[in-house]
C-alpha positions in Angstrom: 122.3 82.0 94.8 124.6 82.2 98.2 127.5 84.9 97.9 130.0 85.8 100.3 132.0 89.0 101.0 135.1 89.2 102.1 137.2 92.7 103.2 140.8 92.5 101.1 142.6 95.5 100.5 140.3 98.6 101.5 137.5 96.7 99.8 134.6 94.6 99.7 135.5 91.2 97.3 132.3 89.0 96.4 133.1 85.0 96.4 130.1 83.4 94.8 129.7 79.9 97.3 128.3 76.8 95.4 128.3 74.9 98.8 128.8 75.3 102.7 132.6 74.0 101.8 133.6 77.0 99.8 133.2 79.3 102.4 135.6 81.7 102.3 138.0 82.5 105.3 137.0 85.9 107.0 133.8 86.7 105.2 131.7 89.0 107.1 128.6 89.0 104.6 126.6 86.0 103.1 123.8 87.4 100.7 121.4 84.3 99.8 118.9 85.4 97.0 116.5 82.7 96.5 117.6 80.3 98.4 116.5 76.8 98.3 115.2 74.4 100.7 118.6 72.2 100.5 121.1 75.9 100.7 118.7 77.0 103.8 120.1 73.7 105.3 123.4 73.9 104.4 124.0 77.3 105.8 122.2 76.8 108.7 124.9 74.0 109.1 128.0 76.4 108.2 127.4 79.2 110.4 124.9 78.1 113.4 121.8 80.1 112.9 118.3 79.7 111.3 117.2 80.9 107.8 113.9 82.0 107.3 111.6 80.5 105.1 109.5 82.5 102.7 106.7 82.4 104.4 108.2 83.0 107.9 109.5 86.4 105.9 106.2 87.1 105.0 104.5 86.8 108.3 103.3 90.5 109.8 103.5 90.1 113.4 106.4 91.7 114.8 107.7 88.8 116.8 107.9 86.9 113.8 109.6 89.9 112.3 111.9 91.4 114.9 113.4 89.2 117.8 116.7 87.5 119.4 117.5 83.8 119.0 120.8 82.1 120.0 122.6 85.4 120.2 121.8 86.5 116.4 119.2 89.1 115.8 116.3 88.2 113.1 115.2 91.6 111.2 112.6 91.5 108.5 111.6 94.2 107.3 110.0 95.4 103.6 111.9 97.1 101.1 110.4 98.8 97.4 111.3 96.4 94.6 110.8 97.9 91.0 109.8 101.5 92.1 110.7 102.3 88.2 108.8 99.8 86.5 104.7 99.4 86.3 104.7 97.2 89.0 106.9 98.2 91.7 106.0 95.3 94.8 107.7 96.0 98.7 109.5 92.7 99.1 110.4 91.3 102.7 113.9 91.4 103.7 115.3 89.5 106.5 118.6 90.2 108.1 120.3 88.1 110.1 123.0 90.1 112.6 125.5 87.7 115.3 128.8 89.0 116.5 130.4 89.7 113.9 128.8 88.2 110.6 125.8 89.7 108.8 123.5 86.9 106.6 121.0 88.4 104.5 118.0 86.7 102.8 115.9 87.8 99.7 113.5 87.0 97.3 114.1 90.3 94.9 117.0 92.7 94.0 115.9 95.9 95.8 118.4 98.4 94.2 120.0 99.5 98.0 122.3 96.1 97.7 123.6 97.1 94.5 124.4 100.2 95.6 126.2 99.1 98.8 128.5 96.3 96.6 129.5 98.9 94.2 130.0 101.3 97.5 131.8 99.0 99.5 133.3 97.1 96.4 135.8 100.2 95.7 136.0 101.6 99.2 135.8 99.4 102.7 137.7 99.5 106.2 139.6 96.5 106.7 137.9 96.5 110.2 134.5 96.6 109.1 132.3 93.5 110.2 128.5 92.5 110.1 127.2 95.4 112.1 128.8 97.5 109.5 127.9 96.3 106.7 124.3 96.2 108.1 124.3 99.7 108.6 125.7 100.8 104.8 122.5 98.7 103.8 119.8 100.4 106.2 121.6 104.0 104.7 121.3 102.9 101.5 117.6 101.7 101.9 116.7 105.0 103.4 118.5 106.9 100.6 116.4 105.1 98.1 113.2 105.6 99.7 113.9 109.4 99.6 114.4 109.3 96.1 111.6 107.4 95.6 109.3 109.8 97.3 111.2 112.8 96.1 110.3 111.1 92.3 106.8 110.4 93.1 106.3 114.4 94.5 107.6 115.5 91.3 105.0 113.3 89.2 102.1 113.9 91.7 103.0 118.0 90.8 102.5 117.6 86.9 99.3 115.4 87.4 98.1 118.0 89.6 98.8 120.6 86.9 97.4 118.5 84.2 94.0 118.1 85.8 93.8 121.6 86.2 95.2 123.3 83.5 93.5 123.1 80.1 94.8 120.1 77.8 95.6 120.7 74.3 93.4 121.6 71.7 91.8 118.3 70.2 92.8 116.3 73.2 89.9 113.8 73.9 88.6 114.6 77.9 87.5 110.8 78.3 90.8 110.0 76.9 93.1 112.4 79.3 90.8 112.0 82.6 91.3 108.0 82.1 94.9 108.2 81.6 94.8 110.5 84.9 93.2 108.2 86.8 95.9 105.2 85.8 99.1 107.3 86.7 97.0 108.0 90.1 96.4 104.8 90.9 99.8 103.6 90.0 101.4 106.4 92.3 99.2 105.6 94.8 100.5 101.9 94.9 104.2 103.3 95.0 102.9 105.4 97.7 101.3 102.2 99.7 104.4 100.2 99.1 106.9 103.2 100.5 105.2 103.5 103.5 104.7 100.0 104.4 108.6 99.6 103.5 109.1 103.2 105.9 107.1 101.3 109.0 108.7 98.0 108.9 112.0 99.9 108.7 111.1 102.1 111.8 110.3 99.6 113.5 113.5 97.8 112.6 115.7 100.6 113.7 113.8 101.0 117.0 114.3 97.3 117.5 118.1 97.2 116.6 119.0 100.4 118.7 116.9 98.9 121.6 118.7 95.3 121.5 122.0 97.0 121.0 124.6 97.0 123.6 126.4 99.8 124.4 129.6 97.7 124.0 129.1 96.0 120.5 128.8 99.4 118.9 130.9 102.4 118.4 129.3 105.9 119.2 129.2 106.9 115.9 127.5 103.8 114.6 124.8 104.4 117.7 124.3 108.0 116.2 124.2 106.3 112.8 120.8 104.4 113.6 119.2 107.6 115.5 120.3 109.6 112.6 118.5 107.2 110.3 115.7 106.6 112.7 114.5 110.4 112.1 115.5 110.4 108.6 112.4 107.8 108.5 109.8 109.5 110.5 110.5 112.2 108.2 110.0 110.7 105.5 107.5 108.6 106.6 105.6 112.1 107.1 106.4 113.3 103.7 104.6 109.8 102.4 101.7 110.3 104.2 100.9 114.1 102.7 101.9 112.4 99.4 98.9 109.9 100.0 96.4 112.5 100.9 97.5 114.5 98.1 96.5 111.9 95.6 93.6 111.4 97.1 92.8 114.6 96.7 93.6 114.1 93.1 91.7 111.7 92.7 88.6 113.4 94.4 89.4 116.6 91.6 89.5 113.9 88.8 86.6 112.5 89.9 84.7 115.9 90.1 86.2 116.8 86.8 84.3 113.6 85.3 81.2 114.6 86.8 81.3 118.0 85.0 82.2 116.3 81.8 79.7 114.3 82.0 77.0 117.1 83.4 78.3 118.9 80.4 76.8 116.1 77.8 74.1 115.8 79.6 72.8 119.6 79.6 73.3 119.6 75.8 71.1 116.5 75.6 68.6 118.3 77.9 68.8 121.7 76.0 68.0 119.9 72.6 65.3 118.3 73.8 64.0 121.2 74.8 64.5 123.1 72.0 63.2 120.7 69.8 59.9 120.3 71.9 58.1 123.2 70.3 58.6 122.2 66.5 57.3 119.3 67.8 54.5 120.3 68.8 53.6 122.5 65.9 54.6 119.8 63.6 52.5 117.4 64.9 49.6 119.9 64.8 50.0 120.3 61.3 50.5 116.3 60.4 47.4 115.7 61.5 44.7 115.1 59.0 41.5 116.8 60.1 38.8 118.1 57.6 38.2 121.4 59.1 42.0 122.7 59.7 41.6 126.6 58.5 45.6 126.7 57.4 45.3 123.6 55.0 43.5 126.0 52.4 46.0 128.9 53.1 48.7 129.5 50.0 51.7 130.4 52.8 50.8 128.0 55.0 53.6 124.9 54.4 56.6 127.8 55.0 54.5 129.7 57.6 54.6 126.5 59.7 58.3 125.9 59.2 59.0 130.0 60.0 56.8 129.1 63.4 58.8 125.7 64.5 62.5 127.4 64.1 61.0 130.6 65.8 60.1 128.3 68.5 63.0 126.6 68.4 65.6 129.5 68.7 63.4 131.5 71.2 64.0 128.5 74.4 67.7 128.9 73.5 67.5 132.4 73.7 66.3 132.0 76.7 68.6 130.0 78.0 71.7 131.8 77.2 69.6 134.9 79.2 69.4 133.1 82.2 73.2 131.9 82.3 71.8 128.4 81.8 74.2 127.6 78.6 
């Protein structure tokens, strides 16, 4: 799907392009979203520069990611797809900067473009132009990515407090330490994604203000990227303590198991202890010798039952001396 976007009275108008001829006059945005083979062609036709394949996108060298060709600039970088859903995926982005026009490519609908149409859509200088619109979009992506993390600090604090606090009476422990140990390893993916989108996106921002002339930019645009180039170290900081926190987490959890299951096993080692003695003296008594001196004794059935729960009850006792129970 190719759209176009066109500045018309203070705002941002979206003209959907079924070909290369519809082109609108004056547009200073094309959005492709899953383009085809045959639309690559045709705007690369239109407007004089290369798309991207897929699989160029998804290449992880930087040269393939960041460089200069026939005075456009050629950004990819990753951006968090889904970050609400069970399977959020950090889905390459490539934008495509000349003079004044801005093409971006995509194979998802990373929420940061919805949110600059809507901004732009009701409020947009009449001067504004690809560099512009470029930079609403990097704002936007970095806004989102602190929300993201912001959302997943909030969930990593009540799994921490679930693991350590005690769970509700009747709750199953095999039952609460696996659910654990799925929202863990689902925040941990959110976390991976984040900071693979964070590091393709400083990288992008050192590129762009590096290639940048003094001339094409205003000031505060210039201030705009540095602004937004320490807003991601920040948060690329913040990601990284949120990923050793869960792994922490997931240490605890872990650790938690093991005491569950030490737990079951001391009881099974306990009763087999305690059961050891009756044992014993009931197997005394099953055997069937001639010459046993109880076997003529009146008391001697309930004597031998007296003697295996005493000798049953005294290892426990025992036990609970020594702090083993």
């Amino acid at each position: 799907m190719l759209t176009a976007y066109v500045p018309e009275n203070g705002s941002l108008i979206a003209v959907p392009v079924p070909d290369a001829a519809a082109l609108p006059q004056g547009f200073v945005w094309l959005d492709l979203v899953s383009p085809t083979e045959g639309e690559d062609k045709i705007i690369e036709q239109a407007i004089g520069v290369e798309i991207p394949t897929r699989e160029e996108m998804g290449e992880i060298e930087q040269s393939s990611r960041l460089y200069s060709e026939n005075g456009a600039r050629y950004m990819t970088a990753a951006i968090v797809c889904g970050a609400d859903t069970e399977t959020p995926v950090a889905a390459a982005v490539s934008f495509i900067l000349t003079a004044k026009l801005l093409v971006t490519v995509r194979y998802g609908d990373p929420r940061p473009f919805a949110t600059v149409k809507h901004r732009l859509g009701k409020a947009c200088p009449e001067s504004v132009d690809g560099e512009g619109v470029l930079l609403h979009l990097l704002d936007a992506v970095v806004d989102r990515a602190a929300d993201v993390l912001e959302q997943i600090g909030a969930d990593v604090e009540r799994i921490s407090r679930r693991i350590f606090e005690r769970g509700p009476v009747g709750e199953s422990a095999n039952q609460r330490y696996r659910a654990i140990l799925s929202q863990i390893g689902r925040k941990e993916g959110l976390v991976s994604s984040a900071r693979e989108s964070l590091a393709s996106f400083q990288r992008l921002l050192s590129f762009l203000g590096t290639e940048t002339d003094a001339a094409e930019v205003t000031k505060d645009q210039r201030a705009a990227i540095k602004s937004m180039s320490r807003d991601v170290a920040g948060l690329s900081d913040y990601a990284a303590f949120l990923g050793d926190k869960l792994q922490f987490l997931l240490d605890a959890t872990i650790g938690m198991v093991g005491l569950e299951q030490n737990n079951i096993i001391k009881i099974f080692a306990v009763l087999s202890v305690v059961l050891m003695p009756p044992t014993l003296i009931a197997s005394i008594y099953g055997m069937n010798f001639q010459h046993m001196p109880e076997l003529d004794w009146t008391y001697a059935y309930p004597a031998a039952l007296v003697a295996m729960v005493i000798s049953g009850i005294l290892p426990y006792v025992f036990f609970k001396w020594r702090g083993w129970l």
